[in-house]
C-alpha positions in Angstrom: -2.8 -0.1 -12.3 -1.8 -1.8 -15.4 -1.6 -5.6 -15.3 2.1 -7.3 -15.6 3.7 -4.0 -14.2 4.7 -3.0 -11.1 2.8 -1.4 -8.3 4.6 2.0 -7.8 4.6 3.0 -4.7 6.0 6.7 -3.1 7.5 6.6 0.0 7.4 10.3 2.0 8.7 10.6 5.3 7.8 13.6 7.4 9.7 16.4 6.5 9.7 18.1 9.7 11.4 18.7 13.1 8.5 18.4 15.5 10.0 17.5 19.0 9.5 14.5 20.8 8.2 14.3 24.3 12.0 12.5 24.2 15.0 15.0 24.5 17.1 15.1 20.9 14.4 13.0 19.3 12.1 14.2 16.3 9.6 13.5 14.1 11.7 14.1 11.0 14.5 12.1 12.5 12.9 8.7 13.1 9.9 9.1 10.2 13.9 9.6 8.1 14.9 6.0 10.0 11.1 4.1 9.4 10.9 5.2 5.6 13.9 2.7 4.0 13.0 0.1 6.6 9.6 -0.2 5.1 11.7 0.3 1.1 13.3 -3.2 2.1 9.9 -4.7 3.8 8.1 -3.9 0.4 10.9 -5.4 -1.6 10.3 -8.3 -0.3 7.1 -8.7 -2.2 6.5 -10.0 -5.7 5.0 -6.8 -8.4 5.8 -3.6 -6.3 8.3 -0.8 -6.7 8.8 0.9 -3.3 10.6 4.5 -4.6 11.6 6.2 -1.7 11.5 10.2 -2.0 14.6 12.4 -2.9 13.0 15.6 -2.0 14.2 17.3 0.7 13.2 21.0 1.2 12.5 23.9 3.8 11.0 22.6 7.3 7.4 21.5 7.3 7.9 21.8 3.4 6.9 19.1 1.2 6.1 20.7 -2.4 8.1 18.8 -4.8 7.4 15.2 -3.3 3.4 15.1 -5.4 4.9 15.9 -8.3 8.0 13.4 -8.4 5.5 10.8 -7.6 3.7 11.7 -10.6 6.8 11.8 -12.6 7.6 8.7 -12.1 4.4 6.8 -12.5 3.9 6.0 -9.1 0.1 4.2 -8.1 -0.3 4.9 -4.1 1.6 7.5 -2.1 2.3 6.8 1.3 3.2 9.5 3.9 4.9 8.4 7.0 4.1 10.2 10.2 3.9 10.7 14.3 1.6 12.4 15.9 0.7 15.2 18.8 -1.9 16.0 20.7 -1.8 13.8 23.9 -3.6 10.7 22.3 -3.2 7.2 22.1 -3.1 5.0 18.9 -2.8 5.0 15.0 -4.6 7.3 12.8 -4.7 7.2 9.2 -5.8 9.6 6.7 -6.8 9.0 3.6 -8.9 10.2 0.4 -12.0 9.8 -0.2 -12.2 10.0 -4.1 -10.1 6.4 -3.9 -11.6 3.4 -2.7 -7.7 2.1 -2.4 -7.0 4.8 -0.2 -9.5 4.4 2.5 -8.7 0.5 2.1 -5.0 1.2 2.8 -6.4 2.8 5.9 -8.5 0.4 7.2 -5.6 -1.9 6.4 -2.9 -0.1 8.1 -4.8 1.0 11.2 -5.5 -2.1 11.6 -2.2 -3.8 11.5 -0.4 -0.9 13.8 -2.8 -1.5 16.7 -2.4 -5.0 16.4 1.5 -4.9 16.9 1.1 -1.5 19.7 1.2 -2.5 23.4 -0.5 1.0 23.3 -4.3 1.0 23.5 -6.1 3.4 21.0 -8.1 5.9 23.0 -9.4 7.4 19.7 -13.1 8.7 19.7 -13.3 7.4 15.8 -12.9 3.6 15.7 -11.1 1.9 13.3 -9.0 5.6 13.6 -9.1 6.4 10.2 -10.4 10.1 8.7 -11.2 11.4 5.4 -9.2 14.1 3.7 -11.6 17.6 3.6 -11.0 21.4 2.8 -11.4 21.3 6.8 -9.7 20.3 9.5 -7.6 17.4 7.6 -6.7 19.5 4.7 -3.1 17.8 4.2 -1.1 18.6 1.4 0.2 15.0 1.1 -3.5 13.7 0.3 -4.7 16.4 -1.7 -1.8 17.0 -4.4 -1.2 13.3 -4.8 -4.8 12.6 -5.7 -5.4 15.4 -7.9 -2.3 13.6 -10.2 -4.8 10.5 -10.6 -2.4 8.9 -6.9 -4.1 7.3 -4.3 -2.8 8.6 -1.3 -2.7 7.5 2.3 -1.3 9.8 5.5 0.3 7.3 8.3 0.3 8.5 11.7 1.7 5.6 14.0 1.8 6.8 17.5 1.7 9.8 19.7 5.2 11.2 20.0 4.3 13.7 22.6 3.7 11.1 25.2 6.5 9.1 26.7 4.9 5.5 25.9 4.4 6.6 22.3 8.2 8.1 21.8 9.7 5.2 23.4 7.2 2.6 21.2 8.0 4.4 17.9 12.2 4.9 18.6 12.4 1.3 19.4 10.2 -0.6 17.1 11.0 1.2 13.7 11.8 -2.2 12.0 8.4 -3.9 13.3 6.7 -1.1 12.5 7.8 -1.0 8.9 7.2 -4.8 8.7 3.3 -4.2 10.4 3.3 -1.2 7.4 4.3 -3.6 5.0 2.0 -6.2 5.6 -0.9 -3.5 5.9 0.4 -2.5 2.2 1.0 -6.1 0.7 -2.5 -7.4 2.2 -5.0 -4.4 0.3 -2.9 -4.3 -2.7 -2.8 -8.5 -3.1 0.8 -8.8 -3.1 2.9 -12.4 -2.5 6.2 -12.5 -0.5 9.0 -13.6 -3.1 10.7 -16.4 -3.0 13.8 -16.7 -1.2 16.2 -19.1 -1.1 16.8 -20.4 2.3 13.4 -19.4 3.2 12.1 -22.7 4.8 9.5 -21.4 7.1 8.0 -19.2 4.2 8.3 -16.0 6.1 10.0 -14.0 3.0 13.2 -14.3 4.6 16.1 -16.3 4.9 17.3 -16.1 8.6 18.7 -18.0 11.7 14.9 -19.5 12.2 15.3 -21.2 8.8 18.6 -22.7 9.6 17.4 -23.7 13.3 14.7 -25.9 10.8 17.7 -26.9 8.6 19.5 -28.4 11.4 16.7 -29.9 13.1 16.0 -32.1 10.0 19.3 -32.5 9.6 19.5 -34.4 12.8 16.2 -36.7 12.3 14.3 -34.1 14.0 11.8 -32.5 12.1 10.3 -33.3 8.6 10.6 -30.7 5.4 8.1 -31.0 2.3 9.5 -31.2 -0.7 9.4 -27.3 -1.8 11.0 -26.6 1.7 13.6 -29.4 0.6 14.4 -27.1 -2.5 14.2 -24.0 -0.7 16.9 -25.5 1.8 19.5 -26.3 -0.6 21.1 -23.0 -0.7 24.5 -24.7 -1.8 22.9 -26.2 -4.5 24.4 -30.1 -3.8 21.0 -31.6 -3.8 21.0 -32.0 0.3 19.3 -29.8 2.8 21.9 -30.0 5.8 23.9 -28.4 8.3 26.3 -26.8 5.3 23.3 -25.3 4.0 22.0 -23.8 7.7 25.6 -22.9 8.0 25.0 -20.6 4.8 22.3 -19.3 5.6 23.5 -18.1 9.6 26.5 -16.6 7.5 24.3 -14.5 5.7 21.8 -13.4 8.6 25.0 -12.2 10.6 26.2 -10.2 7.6 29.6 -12.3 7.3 29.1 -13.0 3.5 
């Protein structure tokens, strides 16, 4: 990775229609939902490109997706799956001709089963597996990493049991925030800074403006960085116009 430029990363859903244990619900579907959740997570971060794929073939397909990665310079690839089987728990997959890939791994795996009520019940602890001409001969390891990409295969739950369906369909915005901060941790990556981001979570929300207001009444003390990162009006005051801002914004009224 060349210093001063951004950390491409290739963002691949799964491009296939494998049923969940949930009538109406597939893997396609909610991998389609998860993948510009985590775009905006990574965007949030200071030196990385999140590029999310525009190839969309034939089920189960995914040739196309390696080399548009390639095209376009991209550093890590990251394939966002379910999984079957009956299992419990995260698995990752990743390359072992990269050091980065197997760090993304560990990384990831990590962070999922830290955020999933689900208990891993995987015979491998941390879950994570090398790519081989075996049994985990994916496409979506292989190709990348013969273009010079260090690839990593996410599976985040098993969709095939009830617990797993239900965690994944209603948790795609923590999960993508849990993948994120997998993602920002192994590559060394800061959160941006925001304005009306007092607590210094990367985001300027209604817990910033709760702070806001709570110095604003004699509450609560701010430091002087959190002061200037208050001021959203720009008046030179951090006070209930500024929190008033910034709950504007988080409700999607300006």
């Amino acid at each position: 990775m060349t210093k001063n430029k951004p950390i491409k990363i290739y963002i691949s859903p799964a491009n296939h229609y494998k049923p969940y244990i949930i009538k109406g619900y597939t893997e396609k579907e909610q991998m389609d939902k998860l993948a510009p959740f985590l775009v905006r997570e990574l965007e949030r971060y200071e030196g990385v490109q999140p590029i999310l794929t525009t190839v969309y073939n034939a089920d189960r397909q995914y040739t196309g997706r390696p080399e548009e990665a390639k095209h376009l310079g991209c550093n890590v690839y990251v394939a966002l799956h379910s999984n079957a089987g009956g299992g419990k728990g995260a698995c990752l997959f990743y390359h072992p001709s990269y050091p980065l890939s197997k760090a993304l791994a560990l990384g990831l795996v990590g962070e999922l089963n830290r955020i999933c009520p689900i208990k891993s019940n995987r015979a491998v602890q941390p879950a994570i597996y090398a790519w081989n001409t075996g049994a985990f001969n994916f496409g979506e390891l292989r190709v990348p990493a013969e273009y010079g990409i260090a690839p990593v295969l996410i599976e985040h739950e098993f969709h095939d049991t009830l617990e797993g369906a239900q965690w994944i369909i209603n948790n795609l915005k923590e999960i993508a925030k849990a993948d994120a901060r997998a993602i920002a941790e192994v590559l060394g990556l800061k959160l941006k800074n925001v304005q009306g981001d007092v607590n210094g979570d990367g985001e300027s929300d209604n817990l910033d403006a709760a702070r806001i207001l709570m110095y604003d009444a004699g509450l609560a003390e701010l430091t002087d960085s959190q002061k200037q990162a208050a001021d959203v009006n720009g008046d030179g005051t951090a006070d209930n116009l500024d929190a008033s801002e910034i709950l504007k914004k988080d409700a999607g009224i300006e």
